[in-house]
mmCIF file as gemmi writes it, N, C-alpha and C atoms, coordinates in Angstrom:
data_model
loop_
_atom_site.group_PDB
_atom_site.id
_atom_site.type_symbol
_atom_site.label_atom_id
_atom_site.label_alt_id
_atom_site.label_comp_id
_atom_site.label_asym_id
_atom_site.label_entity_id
_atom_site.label_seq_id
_atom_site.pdbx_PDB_ins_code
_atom_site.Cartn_x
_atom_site.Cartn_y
_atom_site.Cartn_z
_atom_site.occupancy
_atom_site.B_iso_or_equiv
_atom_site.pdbx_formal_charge
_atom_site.auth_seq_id
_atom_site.auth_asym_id
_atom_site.pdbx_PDB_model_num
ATOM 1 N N . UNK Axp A 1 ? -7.884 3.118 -9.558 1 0 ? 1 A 1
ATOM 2 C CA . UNK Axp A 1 ? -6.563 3.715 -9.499 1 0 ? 1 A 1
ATOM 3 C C . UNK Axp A 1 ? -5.609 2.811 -10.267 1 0 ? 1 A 1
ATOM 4 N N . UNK Axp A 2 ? -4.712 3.501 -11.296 1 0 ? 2 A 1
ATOM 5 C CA . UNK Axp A 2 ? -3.79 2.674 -11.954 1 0 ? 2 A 1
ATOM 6 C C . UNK Axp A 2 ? -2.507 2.535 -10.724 1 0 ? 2 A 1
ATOM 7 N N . UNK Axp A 3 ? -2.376 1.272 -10.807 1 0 ? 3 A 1
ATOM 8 C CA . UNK Axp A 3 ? -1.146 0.506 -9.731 1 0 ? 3 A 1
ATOM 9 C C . UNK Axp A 3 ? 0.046 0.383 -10.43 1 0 ? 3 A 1
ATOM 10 N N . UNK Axp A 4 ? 0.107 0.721 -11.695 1 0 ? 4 A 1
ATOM 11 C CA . UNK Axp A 4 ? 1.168 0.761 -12.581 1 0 ? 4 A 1
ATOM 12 C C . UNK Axp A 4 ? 1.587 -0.687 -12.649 1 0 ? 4 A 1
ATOM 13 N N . UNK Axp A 5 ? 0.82 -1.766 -12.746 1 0 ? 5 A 1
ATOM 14 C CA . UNK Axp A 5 ? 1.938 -3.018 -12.379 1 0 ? 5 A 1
ATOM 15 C C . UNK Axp A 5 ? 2.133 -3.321 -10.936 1 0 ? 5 A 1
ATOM 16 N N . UNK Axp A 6 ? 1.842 -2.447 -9.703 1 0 ? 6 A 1
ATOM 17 C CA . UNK Axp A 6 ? 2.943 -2.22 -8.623 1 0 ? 6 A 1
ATOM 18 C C . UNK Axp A 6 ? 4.026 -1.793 -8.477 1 0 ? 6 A 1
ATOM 19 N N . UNK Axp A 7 ? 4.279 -0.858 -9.746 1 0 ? 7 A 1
ATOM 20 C CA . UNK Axp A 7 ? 5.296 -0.359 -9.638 1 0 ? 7 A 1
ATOM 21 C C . UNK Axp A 7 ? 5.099 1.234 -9.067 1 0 ? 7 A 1
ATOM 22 N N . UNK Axp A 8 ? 3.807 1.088 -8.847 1 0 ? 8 A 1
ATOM 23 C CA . UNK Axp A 8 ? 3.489 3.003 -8.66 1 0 ? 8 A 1
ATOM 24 C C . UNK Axp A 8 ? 4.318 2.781 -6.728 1 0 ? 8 A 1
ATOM 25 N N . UNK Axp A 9 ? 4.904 4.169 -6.732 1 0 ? 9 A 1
ATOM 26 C CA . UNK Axp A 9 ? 5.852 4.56 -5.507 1 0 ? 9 A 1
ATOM 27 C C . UNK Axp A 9 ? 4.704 4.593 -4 1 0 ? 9 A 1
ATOM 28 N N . UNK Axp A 10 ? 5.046 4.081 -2.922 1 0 ? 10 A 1
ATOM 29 C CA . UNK Axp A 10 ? 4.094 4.457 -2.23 1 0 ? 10 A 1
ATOM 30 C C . UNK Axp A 10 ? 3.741 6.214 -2.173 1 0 ? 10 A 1
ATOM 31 N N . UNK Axp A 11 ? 4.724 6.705 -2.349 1 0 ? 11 A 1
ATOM 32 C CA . UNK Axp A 11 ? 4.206 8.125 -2.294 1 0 ? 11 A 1
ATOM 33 C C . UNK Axp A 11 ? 3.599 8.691 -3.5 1 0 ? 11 A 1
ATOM 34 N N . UNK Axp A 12 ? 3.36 7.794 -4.314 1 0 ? 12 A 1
ATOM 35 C CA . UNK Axp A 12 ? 2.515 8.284 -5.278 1 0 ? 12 A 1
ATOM 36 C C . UNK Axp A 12 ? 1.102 8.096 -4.661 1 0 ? 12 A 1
ATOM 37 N N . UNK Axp A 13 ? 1.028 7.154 -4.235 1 0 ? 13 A 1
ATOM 38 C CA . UNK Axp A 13 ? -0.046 6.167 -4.044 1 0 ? 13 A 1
ATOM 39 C C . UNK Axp A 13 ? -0.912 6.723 -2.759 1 0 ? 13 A 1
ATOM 40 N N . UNK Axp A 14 ? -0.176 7.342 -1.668 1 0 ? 14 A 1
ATOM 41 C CA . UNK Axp A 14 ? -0.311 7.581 -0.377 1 0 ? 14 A 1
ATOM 42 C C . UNK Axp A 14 ? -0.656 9.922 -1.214 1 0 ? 14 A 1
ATOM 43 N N . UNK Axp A 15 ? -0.748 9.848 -1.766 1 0 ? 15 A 1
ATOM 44 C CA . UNK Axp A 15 ? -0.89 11.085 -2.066 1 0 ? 15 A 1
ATOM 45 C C . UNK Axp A 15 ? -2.52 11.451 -2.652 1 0 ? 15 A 1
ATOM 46 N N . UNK Axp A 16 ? -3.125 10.036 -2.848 1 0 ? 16 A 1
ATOM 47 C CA . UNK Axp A 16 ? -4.452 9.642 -3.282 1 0 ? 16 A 1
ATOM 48 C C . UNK Axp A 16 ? -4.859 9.062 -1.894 1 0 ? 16 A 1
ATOM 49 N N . UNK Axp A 17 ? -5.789 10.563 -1.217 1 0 ? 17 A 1
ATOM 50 C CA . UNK Axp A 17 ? -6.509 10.46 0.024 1 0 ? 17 A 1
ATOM 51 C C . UNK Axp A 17 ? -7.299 9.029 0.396 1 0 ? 17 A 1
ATOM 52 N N . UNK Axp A 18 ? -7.606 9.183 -0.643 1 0 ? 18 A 1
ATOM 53 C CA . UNK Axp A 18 ? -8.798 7.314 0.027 1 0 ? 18 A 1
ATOM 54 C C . UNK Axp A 18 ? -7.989 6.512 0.108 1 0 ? 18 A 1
ATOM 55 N N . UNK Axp A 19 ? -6.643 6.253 -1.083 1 0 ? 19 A 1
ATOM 56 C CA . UNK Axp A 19 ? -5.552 5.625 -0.75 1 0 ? 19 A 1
ATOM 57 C C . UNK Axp A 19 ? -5.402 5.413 0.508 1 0 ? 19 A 1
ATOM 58 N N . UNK Axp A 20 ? -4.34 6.263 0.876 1 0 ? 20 A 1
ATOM 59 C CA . UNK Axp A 20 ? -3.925 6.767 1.962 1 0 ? 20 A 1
ATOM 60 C C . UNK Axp A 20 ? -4.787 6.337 3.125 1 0 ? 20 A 1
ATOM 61 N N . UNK Axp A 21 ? -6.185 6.406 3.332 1 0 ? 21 A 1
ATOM 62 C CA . UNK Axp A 21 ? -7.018 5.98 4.469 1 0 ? 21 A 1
ATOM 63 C C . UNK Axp A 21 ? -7.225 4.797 4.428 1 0 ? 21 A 1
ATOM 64 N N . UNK Axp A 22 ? -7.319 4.009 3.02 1 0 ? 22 A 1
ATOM 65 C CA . UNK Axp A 22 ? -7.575 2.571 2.673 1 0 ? 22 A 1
ATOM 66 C C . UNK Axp A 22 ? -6.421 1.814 3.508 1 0 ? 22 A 1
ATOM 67 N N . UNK Axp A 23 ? -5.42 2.235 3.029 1 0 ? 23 A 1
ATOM 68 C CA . UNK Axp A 23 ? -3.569 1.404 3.637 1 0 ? 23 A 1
ATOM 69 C C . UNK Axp A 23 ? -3.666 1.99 5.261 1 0 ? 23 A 1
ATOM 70 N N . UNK Axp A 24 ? -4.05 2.935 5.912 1 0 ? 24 A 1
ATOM 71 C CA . UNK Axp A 24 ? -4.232 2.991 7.587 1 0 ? 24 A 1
ATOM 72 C C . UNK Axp A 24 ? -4.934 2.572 7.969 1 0 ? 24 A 1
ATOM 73 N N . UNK Axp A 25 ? -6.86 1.781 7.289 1 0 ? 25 A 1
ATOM 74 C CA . UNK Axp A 25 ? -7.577 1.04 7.979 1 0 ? 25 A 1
ATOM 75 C C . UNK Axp A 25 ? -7.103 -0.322 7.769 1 0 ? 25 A 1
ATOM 76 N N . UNK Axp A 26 ? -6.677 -0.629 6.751 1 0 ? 26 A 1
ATOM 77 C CA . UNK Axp A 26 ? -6.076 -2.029 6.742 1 0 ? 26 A 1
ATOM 78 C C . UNK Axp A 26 ? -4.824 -2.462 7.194 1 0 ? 26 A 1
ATOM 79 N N . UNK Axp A 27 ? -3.912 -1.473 7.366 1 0 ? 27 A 1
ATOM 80 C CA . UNK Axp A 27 ? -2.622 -2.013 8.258 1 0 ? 27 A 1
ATOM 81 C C . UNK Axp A 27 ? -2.172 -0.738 9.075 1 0 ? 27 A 1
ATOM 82 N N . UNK Axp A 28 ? -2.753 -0.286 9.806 1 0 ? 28 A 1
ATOM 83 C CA . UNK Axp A 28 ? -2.329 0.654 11.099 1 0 ? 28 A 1
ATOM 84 C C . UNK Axp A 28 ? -0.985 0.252 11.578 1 0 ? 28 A 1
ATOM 85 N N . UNK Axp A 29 ? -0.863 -0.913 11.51 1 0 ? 29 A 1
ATOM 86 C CA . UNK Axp A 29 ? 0.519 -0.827 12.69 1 0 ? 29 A 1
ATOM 87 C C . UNK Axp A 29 ? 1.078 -0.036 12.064 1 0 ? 29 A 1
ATOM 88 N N . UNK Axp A 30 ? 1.51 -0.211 10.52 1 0 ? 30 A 1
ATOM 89 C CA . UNK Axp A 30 ? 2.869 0.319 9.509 1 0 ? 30 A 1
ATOM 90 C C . UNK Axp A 30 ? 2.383 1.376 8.493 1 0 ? 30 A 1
ATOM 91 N N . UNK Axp A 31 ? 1.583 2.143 8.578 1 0 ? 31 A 1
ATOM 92 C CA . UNK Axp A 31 ? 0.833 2.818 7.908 1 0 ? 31 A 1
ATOM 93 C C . UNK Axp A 31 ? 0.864 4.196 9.241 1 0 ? 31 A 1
ATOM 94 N N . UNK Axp A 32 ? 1.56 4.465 9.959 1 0 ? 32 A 1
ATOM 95 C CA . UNK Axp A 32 ? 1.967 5.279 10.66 1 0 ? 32 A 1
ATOM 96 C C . UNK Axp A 32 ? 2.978 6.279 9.883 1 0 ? 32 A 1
ATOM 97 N N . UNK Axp A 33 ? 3.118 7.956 10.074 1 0 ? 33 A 1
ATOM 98 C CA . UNK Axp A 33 ? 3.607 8.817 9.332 1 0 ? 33 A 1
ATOM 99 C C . UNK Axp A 33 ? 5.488 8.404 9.438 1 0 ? 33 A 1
ATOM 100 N N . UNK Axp A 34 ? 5.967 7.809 10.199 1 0 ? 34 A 1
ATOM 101 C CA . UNK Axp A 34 ? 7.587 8.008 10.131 1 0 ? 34 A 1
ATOM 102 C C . UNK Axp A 34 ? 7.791 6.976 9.299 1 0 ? 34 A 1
ATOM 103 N N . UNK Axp A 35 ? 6.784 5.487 9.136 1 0 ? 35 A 1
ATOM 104 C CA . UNK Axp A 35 ? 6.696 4.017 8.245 1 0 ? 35 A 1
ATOM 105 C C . UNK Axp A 35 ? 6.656 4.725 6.851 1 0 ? 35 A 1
ATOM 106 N N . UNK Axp A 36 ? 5.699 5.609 6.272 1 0 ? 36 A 1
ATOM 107 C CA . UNK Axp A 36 ? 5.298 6.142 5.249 1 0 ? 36 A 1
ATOM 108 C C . UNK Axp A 36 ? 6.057 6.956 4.613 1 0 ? 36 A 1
ATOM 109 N N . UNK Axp A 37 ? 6.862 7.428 5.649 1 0 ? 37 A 1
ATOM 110 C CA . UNK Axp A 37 ? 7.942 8.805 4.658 1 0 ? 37 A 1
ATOM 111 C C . UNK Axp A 37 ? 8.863 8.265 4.411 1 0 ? 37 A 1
ATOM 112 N N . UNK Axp A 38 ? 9.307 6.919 5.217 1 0 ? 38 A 1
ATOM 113 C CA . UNK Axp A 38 ? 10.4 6.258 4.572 1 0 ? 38 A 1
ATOM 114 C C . UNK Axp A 38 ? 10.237 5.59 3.311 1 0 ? 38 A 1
ATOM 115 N N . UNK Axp A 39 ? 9.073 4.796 3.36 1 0 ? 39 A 1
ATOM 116 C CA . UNK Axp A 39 ? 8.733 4.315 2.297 1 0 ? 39 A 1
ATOM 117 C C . UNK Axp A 39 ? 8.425 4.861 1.201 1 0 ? 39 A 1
ATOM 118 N N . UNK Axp A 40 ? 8.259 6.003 0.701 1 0 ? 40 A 1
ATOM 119 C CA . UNK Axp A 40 ? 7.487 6.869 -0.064 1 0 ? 40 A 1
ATOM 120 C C . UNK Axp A 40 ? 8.532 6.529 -1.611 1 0 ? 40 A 1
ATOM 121 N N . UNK Axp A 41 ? 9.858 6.089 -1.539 1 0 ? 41 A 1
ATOM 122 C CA . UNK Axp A 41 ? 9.976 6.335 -2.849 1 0 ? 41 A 1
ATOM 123 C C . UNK Axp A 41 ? 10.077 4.487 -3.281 1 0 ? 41 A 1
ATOM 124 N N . UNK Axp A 42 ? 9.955 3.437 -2.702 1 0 ? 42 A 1
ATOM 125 C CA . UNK Axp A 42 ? 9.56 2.328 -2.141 1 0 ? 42 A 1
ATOM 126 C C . UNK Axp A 42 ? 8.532 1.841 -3.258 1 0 ? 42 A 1
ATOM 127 N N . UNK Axp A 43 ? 8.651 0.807 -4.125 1 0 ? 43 A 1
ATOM 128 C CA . UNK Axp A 43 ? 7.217 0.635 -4.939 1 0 ? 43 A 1
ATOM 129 C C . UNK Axp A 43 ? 6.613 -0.255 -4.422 1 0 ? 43 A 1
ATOM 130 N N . UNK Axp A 44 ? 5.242 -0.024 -4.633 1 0 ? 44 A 1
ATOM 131 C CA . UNK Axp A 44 ? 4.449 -1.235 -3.855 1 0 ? 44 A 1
ATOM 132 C C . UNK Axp A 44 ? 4.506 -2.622 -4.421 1 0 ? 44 A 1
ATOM 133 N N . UNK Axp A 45 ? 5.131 -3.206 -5.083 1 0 ? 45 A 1
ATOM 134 C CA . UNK Axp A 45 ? 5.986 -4.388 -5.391 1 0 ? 45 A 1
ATOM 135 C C . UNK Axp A 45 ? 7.204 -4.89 -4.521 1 0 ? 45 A 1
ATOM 136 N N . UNK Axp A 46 ? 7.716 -4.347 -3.933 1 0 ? 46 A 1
ATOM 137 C CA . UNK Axp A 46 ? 8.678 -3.897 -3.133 1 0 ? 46 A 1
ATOM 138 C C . UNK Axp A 46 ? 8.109 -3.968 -1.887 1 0 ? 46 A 1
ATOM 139 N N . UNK Axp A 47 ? 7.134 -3.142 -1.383 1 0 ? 47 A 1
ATOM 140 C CA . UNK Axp A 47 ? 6.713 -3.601 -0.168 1 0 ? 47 A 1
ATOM 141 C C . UNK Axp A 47 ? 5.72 -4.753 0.255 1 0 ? 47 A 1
ATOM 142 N N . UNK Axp A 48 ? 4.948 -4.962 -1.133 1 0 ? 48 A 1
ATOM 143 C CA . UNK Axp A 48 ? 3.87 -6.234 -1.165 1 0 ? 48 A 1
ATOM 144 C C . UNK Axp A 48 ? 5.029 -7.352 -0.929 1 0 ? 48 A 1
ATOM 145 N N . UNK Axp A 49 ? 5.836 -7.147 -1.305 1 0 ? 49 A 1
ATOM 146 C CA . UNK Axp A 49 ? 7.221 -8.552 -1.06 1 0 ? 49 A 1
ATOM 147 C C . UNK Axp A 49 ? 7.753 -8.59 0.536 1 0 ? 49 A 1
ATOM 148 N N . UNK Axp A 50 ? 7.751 -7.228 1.144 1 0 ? 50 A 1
ATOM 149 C CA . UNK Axp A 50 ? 7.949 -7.527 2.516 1 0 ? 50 A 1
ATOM 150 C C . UNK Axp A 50 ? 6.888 -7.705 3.149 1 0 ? 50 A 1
ATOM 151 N N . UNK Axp A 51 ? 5.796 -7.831 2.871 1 0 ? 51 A 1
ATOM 152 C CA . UNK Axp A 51 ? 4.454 -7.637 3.43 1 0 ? 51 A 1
ATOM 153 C C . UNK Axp A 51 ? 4.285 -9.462 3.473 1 0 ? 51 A 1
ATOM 154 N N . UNK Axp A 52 ? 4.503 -9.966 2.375 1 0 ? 52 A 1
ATOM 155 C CA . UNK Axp A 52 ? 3.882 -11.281 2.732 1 0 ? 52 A 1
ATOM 156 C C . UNK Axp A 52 ? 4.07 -12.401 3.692 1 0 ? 52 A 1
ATOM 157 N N . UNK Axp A 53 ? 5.157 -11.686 4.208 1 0 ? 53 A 1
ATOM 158 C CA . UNK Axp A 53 ? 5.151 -12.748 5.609 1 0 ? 53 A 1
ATOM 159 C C . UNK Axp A 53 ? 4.515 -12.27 7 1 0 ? 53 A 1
ATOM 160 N N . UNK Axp A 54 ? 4.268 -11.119 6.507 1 0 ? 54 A 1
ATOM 161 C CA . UNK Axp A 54 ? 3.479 -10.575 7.594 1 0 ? 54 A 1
ATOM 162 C C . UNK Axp A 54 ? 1.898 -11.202 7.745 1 0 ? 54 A 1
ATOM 163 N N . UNK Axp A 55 ? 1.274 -10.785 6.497 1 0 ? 55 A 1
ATOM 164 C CA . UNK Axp A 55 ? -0.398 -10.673 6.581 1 0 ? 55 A 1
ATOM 165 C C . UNK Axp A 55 ? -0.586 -11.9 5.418 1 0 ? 55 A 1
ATOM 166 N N . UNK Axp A 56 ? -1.525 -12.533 5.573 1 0 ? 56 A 1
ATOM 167 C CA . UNK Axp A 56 ? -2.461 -13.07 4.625 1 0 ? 56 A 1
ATOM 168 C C . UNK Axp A 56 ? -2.305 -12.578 3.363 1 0 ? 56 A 1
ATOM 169 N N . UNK Axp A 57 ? -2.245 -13.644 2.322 1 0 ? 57 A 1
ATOM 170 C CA . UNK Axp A 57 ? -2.176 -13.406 1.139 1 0 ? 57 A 1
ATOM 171 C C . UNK Axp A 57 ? -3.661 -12.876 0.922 1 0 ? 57 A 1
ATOM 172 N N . UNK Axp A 58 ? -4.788 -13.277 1.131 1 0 ? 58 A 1
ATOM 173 C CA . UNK Axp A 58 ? -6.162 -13.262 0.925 1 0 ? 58 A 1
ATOM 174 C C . UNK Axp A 58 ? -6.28 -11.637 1.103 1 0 ? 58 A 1
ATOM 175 N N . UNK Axp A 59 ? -5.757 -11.441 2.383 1 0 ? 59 A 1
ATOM 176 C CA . UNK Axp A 59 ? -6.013 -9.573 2.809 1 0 ? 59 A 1
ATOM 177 C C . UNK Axp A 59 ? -5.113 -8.671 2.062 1 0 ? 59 A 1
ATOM 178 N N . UNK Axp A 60 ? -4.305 -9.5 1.247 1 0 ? 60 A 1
ATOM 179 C CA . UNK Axp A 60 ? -3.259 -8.604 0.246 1 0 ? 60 A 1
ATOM 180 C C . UNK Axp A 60 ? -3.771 -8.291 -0.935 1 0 ? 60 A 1
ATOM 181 N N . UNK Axp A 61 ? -4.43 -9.485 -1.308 1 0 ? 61 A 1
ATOM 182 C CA . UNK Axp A 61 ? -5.459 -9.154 -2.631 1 0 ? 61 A 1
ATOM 183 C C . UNK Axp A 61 ? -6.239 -8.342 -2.593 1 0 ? 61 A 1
ATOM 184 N N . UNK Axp A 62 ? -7.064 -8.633 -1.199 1 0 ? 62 A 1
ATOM 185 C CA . UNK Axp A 62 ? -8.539 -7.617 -1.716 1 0 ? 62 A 1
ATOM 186 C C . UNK Axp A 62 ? -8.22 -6.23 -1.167 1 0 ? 62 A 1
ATOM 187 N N . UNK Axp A 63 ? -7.167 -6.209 -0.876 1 0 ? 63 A 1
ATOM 188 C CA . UNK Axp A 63 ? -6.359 -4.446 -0.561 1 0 ? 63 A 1
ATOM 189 C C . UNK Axp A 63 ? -6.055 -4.162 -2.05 1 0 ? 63 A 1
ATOM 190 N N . UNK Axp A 64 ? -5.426 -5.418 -2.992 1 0 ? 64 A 1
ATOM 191 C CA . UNK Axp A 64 ? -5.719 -4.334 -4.159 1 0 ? 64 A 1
ATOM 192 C C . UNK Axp A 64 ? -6.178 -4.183 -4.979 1 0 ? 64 A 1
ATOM 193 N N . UNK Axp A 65 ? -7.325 -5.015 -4.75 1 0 ? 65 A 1
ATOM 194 C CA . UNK Axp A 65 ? -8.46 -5.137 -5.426 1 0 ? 65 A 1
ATOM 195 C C . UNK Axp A 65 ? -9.177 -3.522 -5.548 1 0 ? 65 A 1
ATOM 196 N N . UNK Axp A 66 ? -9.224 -3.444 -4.242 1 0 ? 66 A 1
ATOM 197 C CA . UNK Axp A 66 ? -10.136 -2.347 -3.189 1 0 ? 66 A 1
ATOM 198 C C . UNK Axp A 66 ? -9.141 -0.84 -3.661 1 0 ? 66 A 1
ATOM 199 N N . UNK Axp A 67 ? -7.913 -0.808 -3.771 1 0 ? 67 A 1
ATOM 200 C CA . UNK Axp A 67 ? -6.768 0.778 -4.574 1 0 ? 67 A 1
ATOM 201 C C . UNK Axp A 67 ? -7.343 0.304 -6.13 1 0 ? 67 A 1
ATOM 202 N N . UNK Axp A 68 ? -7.387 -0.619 -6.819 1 0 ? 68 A 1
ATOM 203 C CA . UNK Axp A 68 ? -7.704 -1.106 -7.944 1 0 ? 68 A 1
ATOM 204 C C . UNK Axp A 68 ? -9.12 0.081 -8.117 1 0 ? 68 A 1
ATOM 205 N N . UNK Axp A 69 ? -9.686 -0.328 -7.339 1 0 ? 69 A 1
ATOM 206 C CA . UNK Axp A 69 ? -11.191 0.253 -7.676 1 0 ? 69 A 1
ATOM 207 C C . UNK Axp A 69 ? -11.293 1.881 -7.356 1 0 ? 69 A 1
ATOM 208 N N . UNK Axp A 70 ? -9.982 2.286 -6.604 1 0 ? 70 A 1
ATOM 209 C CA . UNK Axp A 70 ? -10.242 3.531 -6.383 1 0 ? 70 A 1
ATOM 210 C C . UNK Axp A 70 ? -10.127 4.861 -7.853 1 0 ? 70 A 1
């Protein structure tokens, strides 16, 4: 899957089903439908930046490693 940079929108991104299941097995808490519709016009540069104080850099990579390959 092209990530555009990280600039692709989560709702671009979340519109590509395996996507979409990939980002709810790996972060359920925030990967819930009211988290997602807000975020949708949100680029994943943008949220990888609020994300890193949350989770592991290590589990950030191979998440996009893993949309990378989709």
């Amino acid at each position: 899957m092209d990530l555009q940079n990280n600039e692709i929108t989560i709702g671009a991104l979340i519109s590509n089903g395996a996507a979409k299941a990939l980002l709810k097995k790996e972060f359920p808490e925030v990967a819930n439908p009211l988290m997602l519709q807000m975020a949708k016009k949100m680029t994943l540069a943008s949220v990888l930046n609020l994300a890193r104080d949350r989770y592991p850099q290590e589990k950030i990579q191979r998440v996009l490693l893993e949309l990378q390959a989709l």
